[in-house]
BAMARDREN-329362 format. One record per residue (C-alpha): x, y, z. Coordinates in steps of 0.5 Angstrom, whole numbers, plus 500, padded with zeros to 3 digits. Layout:
<pts>
XYZ...
</pts>
This chain:
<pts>
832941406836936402832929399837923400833921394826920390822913391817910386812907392808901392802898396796896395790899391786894389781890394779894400780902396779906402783902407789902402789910401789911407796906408798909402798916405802913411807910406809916403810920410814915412818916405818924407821922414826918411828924407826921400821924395816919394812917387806913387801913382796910385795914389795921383792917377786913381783921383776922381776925374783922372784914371778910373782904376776898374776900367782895364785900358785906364788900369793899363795907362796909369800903370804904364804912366807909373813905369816911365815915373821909376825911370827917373827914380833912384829906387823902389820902396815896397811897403808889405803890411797889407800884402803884394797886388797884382799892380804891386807885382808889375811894379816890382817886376819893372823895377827888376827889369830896368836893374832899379834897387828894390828896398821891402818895407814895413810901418807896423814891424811884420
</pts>
């Protein structure tokens, strides 16, 4: 099996957590059947016992984390169903700092 390249993913987290895990799961397949490796801390540092995404300095260090991640990453992928977050406009503020390709994305067609 051959990977065209790896993607730092962005979707929502905060708000409605379990909705947004759930469309986060969906993403990341979506990126492995586009023969992507996909990357997304939100879904990795937010699990129980690792990063607690309500306390503000654990937020910061598991964004901070994500960001070294895209440095290593051939593009971010931007999934817009559910709206842009705080976290998601960091994310893509980042990837326009370092000069990373940004590619928007959609499942449901909007």
């Amino acid at each position: 099996m051959e990977f065209d390249c790896l993607v730092i993913l962005e979707s929502p987290y905060a708000g409605d957590v379990k909705k947004n895990l759930k469309y986060a799961r969906a993403c990341m397949r979506d990126c492995f059947t586009r023969d992507e490796i996909p990357f997304a801390s939100h879904l990795l540092y937010t699990q129980e016992g690792i990063l607690d995404d309500t306390k503000e300095v654990e937020r910061a260090l598991g964004i901070a984390a994500g960001f070294v991640w895209r440095k290593f990453a051939d593009k971010t992928v931007v999934y817009t169903d559910l709206g842009i977050t705080s976290g998601m406009e960091q994310g893509i503020k980042n990837a326009e700092e370092i000069g990373q390709e940004i590619e928007w994305r959609s499942l449901y067609g909007k």
